[in-house]
Every structure is written in C-alpha cells, then in structure tokens.
Steps between C-alpha positions, in 0.01 A plus 500: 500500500303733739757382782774587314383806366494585879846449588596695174325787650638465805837503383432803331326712778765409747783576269309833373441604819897517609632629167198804485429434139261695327313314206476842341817623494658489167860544646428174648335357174838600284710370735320170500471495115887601458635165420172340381637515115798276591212257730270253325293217643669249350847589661530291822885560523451839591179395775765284601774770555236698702422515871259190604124560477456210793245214442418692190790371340369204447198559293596503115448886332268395284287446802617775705442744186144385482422558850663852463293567174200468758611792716413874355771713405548683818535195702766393252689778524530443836646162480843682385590569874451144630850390378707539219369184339186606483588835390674353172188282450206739510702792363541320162357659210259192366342537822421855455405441143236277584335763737493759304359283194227492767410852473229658305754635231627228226838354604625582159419912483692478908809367351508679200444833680748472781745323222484816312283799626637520884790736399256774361600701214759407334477186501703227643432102457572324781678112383400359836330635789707490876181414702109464388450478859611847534318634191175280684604708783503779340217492299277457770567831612410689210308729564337464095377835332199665312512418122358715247578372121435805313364383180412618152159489546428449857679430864484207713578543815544296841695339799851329404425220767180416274448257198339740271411902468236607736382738282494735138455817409581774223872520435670803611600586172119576413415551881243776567560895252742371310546866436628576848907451531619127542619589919146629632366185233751222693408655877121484427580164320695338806272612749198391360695126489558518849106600623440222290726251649407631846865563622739807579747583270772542768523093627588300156756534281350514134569342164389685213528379135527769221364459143737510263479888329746695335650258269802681340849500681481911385630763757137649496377104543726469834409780634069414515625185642709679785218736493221197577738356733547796725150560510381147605771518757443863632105389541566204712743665681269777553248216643785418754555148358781347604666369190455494140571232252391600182610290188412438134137320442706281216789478715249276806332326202780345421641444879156333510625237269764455667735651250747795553567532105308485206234695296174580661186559257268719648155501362369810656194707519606704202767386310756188557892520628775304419741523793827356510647445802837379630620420866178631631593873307301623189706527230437828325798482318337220298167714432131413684266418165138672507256377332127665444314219605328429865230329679299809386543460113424131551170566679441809220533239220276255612292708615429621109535150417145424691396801374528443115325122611211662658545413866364728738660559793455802775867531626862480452537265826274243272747541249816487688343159714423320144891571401622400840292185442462413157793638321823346451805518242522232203787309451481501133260815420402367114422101619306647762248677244411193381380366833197504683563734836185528631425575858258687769577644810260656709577823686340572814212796474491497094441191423673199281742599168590260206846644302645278227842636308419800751720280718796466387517797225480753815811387632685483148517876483816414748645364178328645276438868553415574144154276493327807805681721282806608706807588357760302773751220534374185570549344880793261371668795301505735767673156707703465181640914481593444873715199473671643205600807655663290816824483218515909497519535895802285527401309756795303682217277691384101403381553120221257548295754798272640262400133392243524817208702397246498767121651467280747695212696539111349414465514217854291467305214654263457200602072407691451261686839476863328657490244287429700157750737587747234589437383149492824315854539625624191406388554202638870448864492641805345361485116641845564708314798709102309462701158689380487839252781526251471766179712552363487855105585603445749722591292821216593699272657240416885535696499845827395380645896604302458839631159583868571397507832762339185727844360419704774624265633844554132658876476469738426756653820477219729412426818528895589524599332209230653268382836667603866534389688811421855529837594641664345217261623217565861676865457522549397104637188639274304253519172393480356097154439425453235287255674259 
C-alpha cells in the first residue's frame, strides 16, 4: 500500500508540476467539479471513454477510491491534472461528500445550508449541487465572521469557525442607560463585544441576530424596525467592519433546524413570539402572536411558589438553577397532580432544594396563564391564532409550511414542553389542519439563533451572498433583510 501510495504521488507531483495547478484556486476547483453531477463511481463506461490512467487502470475503483480517501483534500484536488481519468474520478461528488462529512460541522446542517442558504436572501433551493468539491473548495476559504445573537435577555457571542459561543453578556436592547438613544447604546454595545473577544472590528465580517420587536405590520411598526436596522448598521460601519449580516433571531432559529418555513415559538426573556415564517421571510402579513409570558414570569412564579412553602433562598440565580433543573411541563396537567414528583437538586453556594408540584406547575403557566394570575393566551392558542390567520394572507405557497413549528429560547427547553404543545394542538384544531403537525425542540438548546448564523458565516459563498458593505449601505443599494 505504502509503495503504491508512492507512485500515486509521484504521478501527481510530476503532472502538477507541468500543468502549474494551484490546490487553492477555486477556478481550478469548478472546473474540475463541472461535470462531476453527470460522474459517479459506479460508471466505468465513462472511465472507459477517458484518457488512460497507465498501470492504474488496472486496479478496481473500489480500491483506487480507498487509497484516494487516504490522501487529504488538497492532495486530491491535485489529482485532477494527472489525466482526464483521474480528473472524472476524484472530482465526483461522493468523494467530496465523504470529506466534508469529516469536518467538525454535521454533514446534514452542510448540505442543508448550501442546498438552500448559499443564494442569500431571497432564497433559492438548489435541486442538485454542480460540484461539492468546489463548495469544499470554497469553503475552506472562508474567511468565517464574529457572531453576536442578540437575545431577549442576554447576548452570546463568539467565533463562526467555533462549536459554541465564547462568551455572554447583557443584550443590547437593555445594554448600559437604557435612557441614552439606541445609536450611542449599539456603539458602546459593539465595542465592548469586541474588547471582549480580543479582536478589531475592521478584519471579520459579522453576523448579528436581532430579537424579534415591533410586532405589528403598522406604518409606525416598519419604521422602528428600519429605524433599529439603520442604527445597528451605521454603528458597525462606524467601527469600520467590513460587512454586515444582520437577520431575524427567529428567522436563524429556524435555519438552525434546518427549516426555511414554518412557525418559530420564541420563549423569550419577557414575553413569547409566535413567528411564522415562509421561504426564509417573516410573514407579517399573517400577524407575529405576543404573548405575556417569559423566562422571567416563569422564574417570578416559582419563585412565590417556594415562597408560600417556606423555602428560603438568598437569590434569584437559586431560583432560576432549580427551574432550569427541576422543572418541566406535564403531559397531562390533572393525572400529574395525582403523582408523586418529588426531587432535590443541589445548587452550588446555597445549598440542596426539594420542589414537588413546584415542578411542573411553574411551567404550566405556558398553558395556563390564569393559575399566576395573568390574563393571556395560552402557548398552543397563540400557535393556534397564527395558523388560522395563514387563510387571510392568501398565501399561494405549499399549505402544509406552517405544519413545522420549531422551538427556541431557554426556557423552551424545559422537557416536555414540545411534546404537550404538540398535543394541545392536536387536540385544538380541526383534524384536517392538526394531521401531520410536528413540534421541534430547540435544536441546540438556548443557542439555536447562534448556531443557525453558524450556518450562514461558513458557507461557500459567504460574506457576498449574505452581507452589505459600507459602500452599499451608503449608496441605498441595500439588500432584503430577512427580519
């Protein structure tokens, strides 16, 4: 094998060598990839048709594939200018499939992205892709981007190349006076993120995700929006970054699921959204649902729950760690008063906490408003109001898209609360809209937002397919903003 891995590499440095290929060069990588949807493996009439490849001819593709599988990427690449044989063989897209189900990304959020996210806004699906070992190509050149989810309650920010944020703070939205006007707020904001981080402002493109706000599809509503929008744009701008991407914090949630349409739930800080969405676009026309109930009421209820039981506690962080760790959502609210749901946790620095119907009554105030005293819609109503009003937009699009109902924010990651409001709704709508309903978890709990901009910053075609410069944000020449 070693000996024959040799020659291979032989081959390929001579033959490099003449034709000045450049492993990096993603003219070369297109080219190579150009015919690669009409190549598979298992098409030896074609090999056939092709230039020799020598003694190599002679070992079966199976074999040859495996010894090529054992060669990095680069190397590969190369093996497109030893002869045209080769070039067929190593340019097909199975190959390239298998190395980038190598990388640290999941195979399935790669092909669902460049499938339908490479275009930018609006979006276009791509049926089948020319070359993945152009968009391998390609993607190795990114040069990835700051990410900074916004948030309800508070930001996480970090590096697009990383698994996870590298960091959280306050959200802008509540980010030092909140007195002072929202532009000297987002500047003072934006730089702080970037001491933090430890990098200037002027060498990364940046993702930001927005919190939903101004729900109404009112003139006076637009106009915040464009408002918010021009002054996240003009602060960045004014840090010299390079490009902007700024889109909806429901809008990533859902890419994150790897969904363009469908109605995002947003459990927030303060209150929850219902966000319908459709082609990547939220759909106004079909009305965002508010509803008075966040993470904050949760932790406010059980908070006087412990209270009216006599258990002493010295902070709210005691409080919220019990409900992040002991409270979940009943399937069947009355059956589960008649069980036994007794359980400790023990929070670090104030010591170990029994709650018993405390568990599961804090999060039934997401379908129950009325029992912490709130006048609201329940979570599944709000859901419910939303689909119904898809009828008055007149939508011309696939009637089932609002079928996909995906979860996020924390307090959405509570167990159980996907699979009671799965059932509510089954239970509530007519059985010919209830059929084939799915609710989704927040795909990577409290970082769904973060992980779907994730999505985006590594594309093939990023930033130009997502981000406006400075020139163009100064020129008008703006592109749709999904949010």
């Amino acid at each position: 094998m070693s000996n024959l891995l040799k020659i291979v590499w032989e081959s390929v440095s001579t033959r490099s060598n003449s034709s000045n290929y450049t492993p990096n060069s993603s003219s070369n990588l297109s080219d190579a990839g150009s015919c690669s949807s009409q190549v598979t493996l298992s098409d030896p009439a074609v090999i056939m048709r092709s230039s020799s490849a020598g003694e190599f001819d002679r070992i079966p593709l199976d074999v040859f594939m495996q010894i090529v599988k054992l060669l990095e990427p680069k190397e590969v690449a190369r093996l497109t200018s030893v002869c045209k044989s080769w070039k067929l063989i190593v340019s097909d897209n199975k190959l390239w499939v298998y190395y980038l189900q190598n990388q640290h990304v999941p195979w399935e959020s790669i092909f669902f992205s460049e499938i339908n996210l490479r275009s930018g806004y609006p979006l276009q699906t791509y049926s089948q892709m020319q070359s993945f070992m152009n968009i391998y190509g390609l993607r190795s050149q990114v040069p990835g981007a700051i990410i900074i989810d916004g948030g309800s309650g508070y930001c996480k920010f970090g590096w697009s190349k990383f698994d996870s944020p590298s960091g959280r703070s306050a959200t802008f939205l509540e980010f030092g006076n909140i007195e002072s006007p929202m532009s000297s707020r987002l500047r003072h904001f934006f730089a702080t993120i970037y001491n933090r981080m430890q990098v200037k402002s002027s060498t990364q493109p940046i993702v930001v995700s927005v919190p939903i706000c101004q729900y109404d599809d009112t003139e006076a509503a637009r106009a915040a929006r464009r408002q918010l929008k021009d002054a996240i744009h003009s602060a960045l701008f004014g840090m010299n970054v390079p490009a902007v991407c700024a889109v909806s914090q429901a809008t990533l949630a859902l890419f994150a699921a790897k969904r363009t349409s469908g109605i995002v739930v947003n459990i927030g800080f303060h209150q929850t959204s219902v966000v319908p969405i459709l082609h990547g676009k939220i759909m106004r026309k079909v009305g965002v649902e508010a509803v008075g109930v966040g993470a904050l009421k949760l932790t406010g209820y059980l908070k006087e729950q412990m209270q009216q039981r006599s258990i002493h506690f010295d902070s709210l962080y005691t409080v919220r760690s019990l409900k992040e760790n002991l409270c979940y959502v009943a399937l069947d609210y009355e059956a589960e008063l008649c069980k036994d749901t007794e359980a400790s946790y023990e929070v670090p620095g104030a010591g170990r906490f029994t709650l018993k119907r405390e568990r599961f009554q804090t999060g039934e105030i997401l379908f129950q408003p009325r029992i912490a005293g709130m006048r609201a819609m329940g979570l599944h109503q709000a859901v419910a109001h939303c689909i119904d009003h898809r009828h008055a937009a007149e939508l011309t699009a696939d009637e089932s898209w609002f079928k996909t109902i995906v979860l996020a924010g924390g307090t959405a990651c509570l167990p159980g609360v996907a699979e009671r409001l799965e059932k509510e709704l089954r239970d509530l709508l007519p059985p010919s809209i209830a059929d084939g309903i799915k609710v989704i978890p927040p795909p990577y709990g409290t970082d769904s937002a973060w992980h779907g901009a994730k999505l985006i910053s590594n594309l093939s075609t990023f930033p130009n397919s997502w981000c406006i410069t400075k020139k163009e944000f100064r020129s008008k020449a703006r592109r749709s903003l999904i949010w």
